[in-house]
C-alpha positions, 0 to 999 in steps of 0.5 A: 903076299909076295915071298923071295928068296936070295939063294938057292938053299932058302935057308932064310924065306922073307914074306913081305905083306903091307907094311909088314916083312917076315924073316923065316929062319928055315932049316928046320932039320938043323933046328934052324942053326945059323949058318954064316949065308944066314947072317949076310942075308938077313943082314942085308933084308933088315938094312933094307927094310929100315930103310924102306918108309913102307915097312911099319914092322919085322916079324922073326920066327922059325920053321919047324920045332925050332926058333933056332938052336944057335950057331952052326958051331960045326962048321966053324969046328970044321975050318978050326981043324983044318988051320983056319981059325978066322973063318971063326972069327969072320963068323962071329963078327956078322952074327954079332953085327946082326945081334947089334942091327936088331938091338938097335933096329928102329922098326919094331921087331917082334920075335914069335919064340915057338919052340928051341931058343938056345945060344945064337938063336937067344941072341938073335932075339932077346934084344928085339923089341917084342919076344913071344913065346909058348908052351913049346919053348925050351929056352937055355944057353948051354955054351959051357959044355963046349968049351965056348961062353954064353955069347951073342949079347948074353952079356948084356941081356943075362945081364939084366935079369933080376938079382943075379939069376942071369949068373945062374943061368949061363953057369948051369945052362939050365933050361927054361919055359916059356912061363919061366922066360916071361917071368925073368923078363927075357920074354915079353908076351906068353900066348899059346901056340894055338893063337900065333897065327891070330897074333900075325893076322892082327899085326898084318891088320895093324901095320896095313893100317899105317904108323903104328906105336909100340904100346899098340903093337903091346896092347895087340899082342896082350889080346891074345895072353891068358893067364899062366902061372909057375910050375911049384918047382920052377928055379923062378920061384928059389930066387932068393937061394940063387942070389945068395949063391950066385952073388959070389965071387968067384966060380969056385965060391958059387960051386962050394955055396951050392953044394953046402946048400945040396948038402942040406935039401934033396932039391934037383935044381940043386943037384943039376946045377952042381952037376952042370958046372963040374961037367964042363970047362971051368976056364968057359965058366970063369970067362962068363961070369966074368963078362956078365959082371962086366957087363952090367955097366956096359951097353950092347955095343961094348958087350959085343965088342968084349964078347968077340975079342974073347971069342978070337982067343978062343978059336986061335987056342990062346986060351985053351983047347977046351972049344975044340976038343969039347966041340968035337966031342959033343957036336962031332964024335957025339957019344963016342967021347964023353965031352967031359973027358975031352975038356981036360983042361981045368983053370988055375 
């Protein structure tokens, strides 16, 4: 096994084994928070390894507790507030090119999710061919509370959940498990974490072996799946509530049926959602349900493409300042200002 690293920090390690390559995110510290050297990097080894005709199959994972917690959105808070919004956009782009690279990829990817999946880390990976995932993982998109939108291909992937439950997740932000990710599509395969290095052995195995098939990457994977089954309270189970509330028009009809609902049962997930969606910026939460309506009858591509022209308005503060102050306040300041003081801003 040969590993190598392209820069100094080895913010992004790759193991490369017959037939297989390893991209290693690898700033655990940072719950692995993508950095704009990450994005090139990876970029530039995923180009490569679709063009090598002895890679069979890629394997993305995270060192540490982390699969990865998103962006690093400080540092594009940093170039904003010293006037250099287009560092922003420069960022954004190349982790969308890299969303887009993996979500067309014509190699096998298997993302092995051990751990925090959040924002960037969620698009780097739900668009994969195969999406593993633990009892350790924590899975949410909680963009809203700073003053952003569910991004990085959320659009699309939120998208095409059941129902309208990738509404209820990019509005609220509520968290999800590994059982719970299975469950609503957004992950593939459930295996303990006790397992996963048995699952990369088997898959060194089967790529070492030649041409390989996605149903038998499938079939390889499902040997180390045992049976899991929802917590009683999981919001997996409450579908048929969230369709009826989340199905609405508008942000401000979905918030005025949750809480007629809340009213009327004791239910936390209730009570967290309305919770949620009066803490951040209402303008954020308009902008999402707007795109994943949208998106529904776009492919990846044009979500991307819609995605990164509503993310530019944001960073230039077309929009509002609600990314700035609700940024700096969580990410920056963090508890000094509450960020729900600091997103004054409120949508007509």
């Amino acid at each position: 096994m040969a590993t190598s690293f392209d820069n100094e920090q080895n913010e992004v390690l790759f193991e490369h084994k017959t037939g297989v390559r390893k991209a290693i995110l690898n700033r655990p510290t940072q719950l692995n928070s993508l950095t704009y050297r990450m994005f090139c990097q990876m970029l530039k080894q995923f180009r490569d390894f679709e063009e090598d005709l002895n890679v069979i199959l890629v394997i993305l994972k995270g060192n540490g507790r982390a699969f990865c917690a998103g962006g690093d959105v400080k540092s594009v808070l940093n170039f904003i507030t010293n006037g250099h919004w287009s560092f922003g956009a420069s960022f954004y782009r190349k982790q969308l090119n890299l969303d887009y690279k993996i979500g067309t990829y014509k190699k096998p990817v298997v993302s092995i999710i051990n751990g925090i999946v959040m924002g960037g880390g969620a698009g780097l990976s739900m668009n994969s061919t195969f999406r593993i995932v633990t009892e350790n993982t924590v899975f949410a998109m909680p963009e809203a509370a700073i003053g952003l939108f569910p991004d990085c291909g959320a659009s699309h992937f939120l998208s095409r959940l059941p129902g309208f439950f990738g509404e209820f997740l990019g509005l609220t932000g509520t968290r999800l498990d590994g059982i719970e990710m299975v469950m609503c599509g957004l992950a593939t395969h459930f295996v303990f974490s006790k397992d996963l290095a048995s699952v990369e052995e088997a898959l060194d195995s089967l790529a070492a072996s030649g041409v390989l098939e996605v149903s038998t990457i499938s079939e390889t994977i499902n040997k180390y799946v045992q049976e899991v089954h929802l917590k009683k309270d999981s919001v997996c189970n409450r579908m048929e509530v969230i369709n009826k509330c989340f199905s609405k028009e508008t942000v401000e009809e979905i918030l005025s049926s949750l809480e007629k609902l809340g009213a009327q049962s004791e239910e936390k997930w209730i009570t967290n959602a309305i919770k949620s969606m009066k803490s951040v910026s209402p303008t954020s939460l308009k902008i999402f349900l707007r795109l994943v309506r949208e998106g529904r009858m776009q492919n990846l591509k044009e979500c991307l493409a819609h995605e990164f022209r509503v993310s530019c308005h944001i960073l230039r503060r077309t929009v509002n300042n609600d990314f700035y102050e609700g940024g700096r306040a969580k990410l920056i300041e963090k508890g000094r200002s509450k960020p729900v003081d600091a997103l004054k801003t409120r949508a007509s």
